[in-house]
N, C-alpha and C positions, 0 to 999 in steps of 0.2 A: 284433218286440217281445219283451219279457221275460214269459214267464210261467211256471207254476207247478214246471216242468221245467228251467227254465232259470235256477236261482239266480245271482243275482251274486257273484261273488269280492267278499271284504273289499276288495280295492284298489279294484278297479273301480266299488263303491258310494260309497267315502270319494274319490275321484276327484270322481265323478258330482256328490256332495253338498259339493265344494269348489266346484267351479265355479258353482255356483248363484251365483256373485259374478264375475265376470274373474278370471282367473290366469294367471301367466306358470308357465313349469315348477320354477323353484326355490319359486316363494307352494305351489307346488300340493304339494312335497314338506314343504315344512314344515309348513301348513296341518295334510297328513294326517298327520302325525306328530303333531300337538297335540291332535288330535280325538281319536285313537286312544289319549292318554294312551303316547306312545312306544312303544306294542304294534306297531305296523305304521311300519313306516321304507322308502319306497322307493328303492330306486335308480334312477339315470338313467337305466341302461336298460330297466330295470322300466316306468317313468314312461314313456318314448317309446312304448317300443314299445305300452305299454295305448295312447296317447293318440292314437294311429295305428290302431288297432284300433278305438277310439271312434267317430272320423272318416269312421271308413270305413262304422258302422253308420249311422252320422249322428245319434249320441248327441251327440255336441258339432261346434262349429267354430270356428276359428283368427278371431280378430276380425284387420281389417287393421292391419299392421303399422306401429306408429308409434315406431321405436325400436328396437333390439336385441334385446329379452323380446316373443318371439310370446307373446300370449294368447290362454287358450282360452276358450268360455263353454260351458254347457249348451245343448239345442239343445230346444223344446219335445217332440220324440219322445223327447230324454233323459230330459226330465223325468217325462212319462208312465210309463217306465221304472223312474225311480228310485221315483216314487208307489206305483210295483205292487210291488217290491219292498219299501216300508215296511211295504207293507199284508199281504204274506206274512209278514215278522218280527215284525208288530204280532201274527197268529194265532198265530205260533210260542211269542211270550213269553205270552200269556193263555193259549195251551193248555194249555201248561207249569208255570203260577201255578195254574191251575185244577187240575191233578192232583195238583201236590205239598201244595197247600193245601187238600185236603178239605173 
């Protein structure tokens, strides 16, 4: 699992937090490109190979295939994952408000 040692990569969160819906891998590059406000653009092989890495933690899985566009979804240990990681950024942004804001 993900914990306080083991931040996620910008791709790999905005991945994580697309799939919370189905996605084939073209939804899932543009998805994170809209989210990210154009900051984060992945490439295909960017895309694969996280999404093969995911799989393999069994952060997500491939739904069965109905058509050309494999889809992937989050997997509830993704989710677990992506949770703990809101929940270290939520610290990070209050710790940060907290000290610059006296």
């Amino acid at each position: 699992m993900n914990n306080a040692n083991n931040a996620l990569t910008e791709a790999v969160f905005y991945i994580l937090l697309v799939l919370t819906e189905p996605k084939h891998g073209y939804g899932i590059m543009q998805q994170v490109q809209e989210l990210s406000h154009g900051r984060l653009s992945l490439s295909a092989g960017t895309l694969y190979g996280a999404l093969a890495s995911l799989q393999e933690k069994g952060w997500i899985e491939p739904l069965p295939e109905e058509g050309r566009k494999k889809e992937y979804r989050i997997t509830v240990l993704g989710r677990s994952v992506l949770e703990q990681e809101l929940a270290r950024l939520n610290e990070l942004v209050t710790n940060g408000f907290a000290r610059l804001n006296r």
